[in-house]
C-alpha positions as CSV (number, residue, x, y, z in Angstrom):
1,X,0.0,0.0,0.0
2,X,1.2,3.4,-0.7
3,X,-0.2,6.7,-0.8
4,X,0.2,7.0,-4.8
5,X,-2.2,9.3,-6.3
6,X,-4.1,9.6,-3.0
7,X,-4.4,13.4,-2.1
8,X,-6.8,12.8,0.9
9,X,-6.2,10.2,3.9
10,X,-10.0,10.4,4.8
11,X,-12.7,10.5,2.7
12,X,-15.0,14.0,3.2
13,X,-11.6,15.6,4.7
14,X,-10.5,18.3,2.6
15,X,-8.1,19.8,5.2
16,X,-5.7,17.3,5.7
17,X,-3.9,16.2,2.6
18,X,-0.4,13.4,2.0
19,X,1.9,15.7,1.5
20,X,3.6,14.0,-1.1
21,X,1.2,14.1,-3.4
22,X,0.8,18.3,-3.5
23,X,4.1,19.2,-3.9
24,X,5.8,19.9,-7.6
25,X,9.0,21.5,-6.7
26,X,11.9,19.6,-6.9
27,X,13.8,21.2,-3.9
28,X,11.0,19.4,-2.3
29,X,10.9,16.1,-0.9
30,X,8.3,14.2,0.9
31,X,7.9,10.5,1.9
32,X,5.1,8.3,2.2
33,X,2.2,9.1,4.8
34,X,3.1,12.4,6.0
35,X,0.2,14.7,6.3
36,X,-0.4,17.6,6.5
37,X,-3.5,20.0,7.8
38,X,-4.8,23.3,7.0
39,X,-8.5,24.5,8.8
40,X,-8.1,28.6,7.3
41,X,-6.1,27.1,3.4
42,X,-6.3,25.0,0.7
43,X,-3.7,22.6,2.2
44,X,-2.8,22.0,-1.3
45,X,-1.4,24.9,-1.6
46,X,1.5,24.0,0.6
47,X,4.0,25.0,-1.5
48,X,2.6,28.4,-2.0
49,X,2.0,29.1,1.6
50,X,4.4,27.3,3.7
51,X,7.5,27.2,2.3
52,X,8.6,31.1,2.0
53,X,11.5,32.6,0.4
54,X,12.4,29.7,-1.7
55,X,14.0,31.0,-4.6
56,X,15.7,28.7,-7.4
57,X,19.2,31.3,-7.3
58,X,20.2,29.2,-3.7
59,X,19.1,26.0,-4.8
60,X,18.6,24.9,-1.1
61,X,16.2,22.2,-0.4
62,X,13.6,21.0,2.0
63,X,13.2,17.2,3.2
64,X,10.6,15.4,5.2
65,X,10.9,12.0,6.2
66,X,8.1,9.5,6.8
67,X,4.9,9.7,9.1
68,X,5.7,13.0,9.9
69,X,2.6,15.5,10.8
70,X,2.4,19.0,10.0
71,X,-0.1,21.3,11.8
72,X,-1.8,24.3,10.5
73,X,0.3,27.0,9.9
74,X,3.4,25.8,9.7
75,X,6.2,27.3,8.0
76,X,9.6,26.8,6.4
77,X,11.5,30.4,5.9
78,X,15.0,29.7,3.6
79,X,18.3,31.4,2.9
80,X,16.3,34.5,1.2
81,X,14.6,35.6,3.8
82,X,17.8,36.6,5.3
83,X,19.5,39.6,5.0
84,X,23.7,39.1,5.7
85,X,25.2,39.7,9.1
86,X,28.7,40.5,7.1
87,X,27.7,44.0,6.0
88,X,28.1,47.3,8.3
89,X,24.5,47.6,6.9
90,X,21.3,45.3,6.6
91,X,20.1,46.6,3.6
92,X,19.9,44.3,0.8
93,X,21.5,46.0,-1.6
94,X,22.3,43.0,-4.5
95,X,18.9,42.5,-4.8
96,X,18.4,46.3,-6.3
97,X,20.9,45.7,-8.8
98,X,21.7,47.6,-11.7
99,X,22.6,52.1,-12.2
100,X,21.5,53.0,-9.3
101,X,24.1,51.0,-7.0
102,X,26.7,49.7,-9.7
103,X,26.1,46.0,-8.4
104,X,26.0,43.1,-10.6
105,X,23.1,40.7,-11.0
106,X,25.2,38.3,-10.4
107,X,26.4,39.4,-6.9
108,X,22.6,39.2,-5.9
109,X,23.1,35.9,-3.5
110,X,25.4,38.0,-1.8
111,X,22.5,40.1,-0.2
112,X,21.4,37.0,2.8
113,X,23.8,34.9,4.3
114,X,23.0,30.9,3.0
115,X,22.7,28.3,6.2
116,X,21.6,25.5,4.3
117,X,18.9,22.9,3.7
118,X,15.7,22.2,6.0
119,X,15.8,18.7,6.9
120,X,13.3,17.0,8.7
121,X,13.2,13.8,10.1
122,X,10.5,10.6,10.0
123,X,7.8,10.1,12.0
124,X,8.2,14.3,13.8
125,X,4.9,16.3,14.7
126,X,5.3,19.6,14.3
127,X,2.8,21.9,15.9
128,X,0.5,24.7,15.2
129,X,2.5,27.7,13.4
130,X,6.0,26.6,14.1
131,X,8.9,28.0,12.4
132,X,11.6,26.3,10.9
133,X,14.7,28.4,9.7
134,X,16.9,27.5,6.9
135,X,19.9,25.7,8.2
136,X,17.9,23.3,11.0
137,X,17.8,19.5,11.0
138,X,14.7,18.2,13.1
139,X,16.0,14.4,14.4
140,X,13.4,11.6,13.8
141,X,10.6,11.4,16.3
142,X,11.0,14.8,17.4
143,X,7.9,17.1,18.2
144,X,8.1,21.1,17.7
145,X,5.5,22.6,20.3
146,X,3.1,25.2,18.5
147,X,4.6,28.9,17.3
148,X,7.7,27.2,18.1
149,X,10.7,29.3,16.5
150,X,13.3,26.0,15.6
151,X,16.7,27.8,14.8
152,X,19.5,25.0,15.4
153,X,19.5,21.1,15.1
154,X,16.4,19.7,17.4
155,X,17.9,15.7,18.6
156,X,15.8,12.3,17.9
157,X,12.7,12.3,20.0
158,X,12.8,15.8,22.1
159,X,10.0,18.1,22.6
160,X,11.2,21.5,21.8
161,X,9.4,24.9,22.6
162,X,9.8,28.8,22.5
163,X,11.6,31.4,20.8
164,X,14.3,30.5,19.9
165,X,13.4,26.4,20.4
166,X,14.8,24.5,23.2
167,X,14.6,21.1,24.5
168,X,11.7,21.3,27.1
169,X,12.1,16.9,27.6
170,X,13.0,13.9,25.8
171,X,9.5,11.5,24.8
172,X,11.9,8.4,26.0
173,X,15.1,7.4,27.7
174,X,18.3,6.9,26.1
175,X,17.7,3.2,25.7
176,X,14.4,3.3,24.0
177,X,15.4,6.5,21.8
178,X,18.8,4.3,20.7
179,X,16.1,1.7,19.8
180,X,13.9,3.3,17.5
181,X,16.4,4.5,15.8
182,X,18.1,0.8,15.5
183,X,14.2,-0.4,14.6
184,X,13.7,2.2,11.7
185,X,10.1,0.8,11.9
186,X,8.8,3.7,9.4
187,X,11.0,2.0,6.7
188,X,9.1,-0.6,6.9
189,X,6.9,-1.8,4.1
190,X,2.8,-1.2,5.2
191,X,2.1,-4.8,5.3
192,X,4.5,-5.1,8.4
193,X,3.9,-1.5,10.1
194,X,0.2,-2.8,9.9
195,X,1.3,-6.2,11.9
196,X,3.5,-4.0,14.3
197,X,0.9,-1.3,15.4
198,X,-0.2,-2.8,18.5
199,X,3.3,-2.7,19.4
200,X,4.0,1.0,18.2
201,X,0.9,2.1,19.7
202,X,1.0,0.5,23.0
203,X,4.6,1.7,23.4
204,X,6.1,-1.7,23.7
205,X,9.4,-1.1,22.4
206,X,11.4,-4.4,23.7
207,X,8.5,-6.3,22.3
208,X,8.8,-4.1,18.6
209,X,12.8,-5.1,18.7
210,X,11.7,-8.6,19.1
211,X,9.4,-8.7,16.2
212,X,12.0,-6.6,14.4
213,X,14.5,-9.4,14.9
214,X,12.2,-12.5,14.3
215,X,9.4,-11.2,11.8
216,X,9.9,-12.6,8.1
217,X,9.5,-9.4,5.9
218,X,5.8,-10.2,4.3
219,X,6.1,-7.1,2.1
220,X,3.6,-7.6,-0.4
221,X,3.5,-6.8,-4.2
222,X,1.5,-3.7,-3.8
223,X,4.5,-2.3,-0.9
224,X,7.0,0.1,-2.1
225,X,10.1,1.2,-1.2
226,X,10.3,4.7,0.8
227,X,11.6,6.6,-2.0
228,X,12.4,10.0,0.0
229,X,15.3,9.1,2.2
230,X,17.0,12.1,4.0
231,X,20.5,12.5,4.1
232,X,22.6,10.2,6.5
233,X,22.6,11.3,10.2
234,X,18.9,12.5,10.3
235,X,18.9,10.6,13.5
236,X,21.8,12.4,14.9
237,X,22.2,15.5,16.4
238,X,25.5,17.5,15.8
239,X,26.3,19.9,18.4
């Protein structure tokens, strides 16, 4: 089972959408079964008014893992919206280039300083009109706490909350966090997830490494791969 071609998870809801479906840009990548809802837009339009400042001249990109959810409201700002700390002044001159400040086009990048790609993890919630800023890597199983402003890595599993985001807790202990991320269950092909949910949802994680060990892949025909994988270390957080 995959989410191919299916816009809407429920039928009758047209405010959640998979997000993988409603997304065209290629600086975008979304996997399987993350969702994403929108009670005041078109969810669909996503693209259009979530991700901000994300201009082809930077080329930077934005990943999402697997089972993530995205609340209402949520937003990505990139590299553009920045205007460079190396200047005496914050005015962005490249951008007005041309006579009237004898800068060339191509010096326009030049105007914000570039901190890199959004990355985000599998299986993360991310709450009610949070901010991500270009440069941050949110660690699998992580949740971002609602107008959250997320400016720096956020590690596998914490809560984080405030302006700037901090880590508030951790969902588990180091054993069960170390785990998960051995389990990887959200790699998993449906057919198994589907045979491990009273596991995952009862929070029986000695039991899911069990079945992880023993359980004879049954990945049917109709599974696919997850064909979004971000980059290695997602489930690391670099200090």
């Amino acid at each position: 089972m995959t989410t191919k071609n299916k816009i809407y998870p429920r039928e009758g809801d047209l405010q959640t959408v998979y997000l993988k479906e409603v997304v065209r840009n290629p600086n975008i990548e979304v996997g399987e079964y993350t969702i994403y809802n929108d009670f005041v837009n078109d969810p669909k339009e996503f693209e259009r008014n979530n991700v901000l400042y994300h201009y082809p001249v930077n080329g930077d990109r934005l990943a999402i893992g697997r089972f993530c959810s995205l609340a209402c409201g949520v937003r990505f700002l990139f590299n553009s919206a920045n205007h460079t700390l190396g200047s005496l002044s914050t005015y962005p001159f490249p951008i007005f280039w041309g006579e009237e400040w004898g800068i060339d086009k191509s010096e326009v990048a030049s105007a914000w300083d570039n901190r890199g790609d959004i990355v985000v993890g599998n299986d993360v919630w991310i709450g009610y009109e949070a901010v991500v800023m270009a440069g941050g890597t949110i660690g699998d199983g992580a949740i971002v706490a609602s107008r959250a402003v997320v400016t720096r890595d956020v590690p596998p599993y914490a809560i984080v909350g405030g302006v700037p985001a901090k880590v508030i807790k951790y969902r588990f202990d180091d054993d069960t966090i170390r785990r998960l991320l051995e389990i990887r269950w959200w790699e998993w092909p449906a057919g198994k997830i589907r045979k491990a949910l009273p596991l995952i949802r009862s929070g029986a994680v000695g039991e899911l490494s069990l079945f992880a060990e023993n359980e004879i892949d049954g990945q049917d025909q109709a599974d696919e791969p997850c064909d979004v994988v971000p980059p290695e270390g997602i489930g690391l957080h670099k200090e």
